[in-house]
C-alpha positions, 0 to 999 in steps of 0.5 A: 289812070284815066287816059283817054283812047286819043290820049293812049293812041297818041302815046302809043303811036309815038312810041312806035317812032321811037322804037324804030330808032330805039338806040338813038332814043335811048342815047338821046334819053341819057345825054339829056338825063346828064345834061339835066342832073349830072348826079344820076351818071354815077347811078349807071354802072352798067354799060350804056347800050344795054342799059339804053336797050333796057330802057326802051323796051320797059318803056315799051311794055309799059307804053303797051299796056297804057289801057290796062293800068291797074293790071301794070301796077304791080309791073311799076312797083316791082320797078320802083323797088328796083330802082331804090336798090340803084340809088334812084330817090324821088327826087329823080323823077322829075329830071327823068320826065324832062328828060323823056320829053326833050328825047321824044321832042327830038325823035318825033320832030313835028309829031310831038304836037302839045297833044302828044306832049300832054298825052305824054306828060299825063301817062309820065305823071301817073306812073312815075306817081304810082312808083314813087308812092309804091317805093317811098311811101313806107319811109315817109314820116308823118310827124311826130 
């Protein structure tokens, strides 16, 4: 992925405020996942605070190694296959992205700058892209 360090750090930087309040983020990140696509509620059937605590520390370890992208490839793909196994479709992944943002506007309040939010739609673009791919490109028809 071709972050710039501003872009990383500014990424990473928020993602420190949202590991402070980690349980809150999380519930903001699922109210607003309902919100956007009421289908992905019956995608969860394990208990929502632990699913949250999941949540946020794979986005953390993701978040983390930002810089090393092709060393967190197989980390993401190994993710996207597990989260086939859940029901997830590529479909979903745009109502996730929404999602992030408007949980990251929410918690980093006046830190979430149009930098922050490219930063983080850019990083959010490129993973959700290498999972989708890694995860459904085997099942994509390419005509007859």
């Amino acid at each position: 992925m071709a972050m710039s360090s501003a872009e990383r750090e500014l990424v990473q930087g928020g993602f420190r405020k949202v590991a402070d309040r980690s349980q809150e983020a999380a519930d903001r990140f699922y109210t607003h996942l309902f919100e956007i696509a009421p289908q992905t509620r019956a995608l969860f059937l394990n208990d929502m605070e632990l699913q949250g605590a999941q949540f946020i520390s794979k986005l953390g370890l993701i978040v983390a190694e930002l810089q090393n992208f092709e060393g967190l490839r197989p980390v993401l793909e190994d993710l996207a296959l597990r989260h086939v196994a859940y029901g997830v479709r590529p479909e979903h992944y745009p109502s996730l992205g929404k999602a992030l943002t408007r949980m990251l506007a929410d918690i980093l309040e006046d830190d979430y700058t149009p930098a922050a939010e490219a930063a983080w739609t850019k990083a959010y673009g490129e993973i959700s892209r290498v999972m989708i791919d890694s995860a459904y490109s085997h099942s994509v028809s390419l005509g007859p």
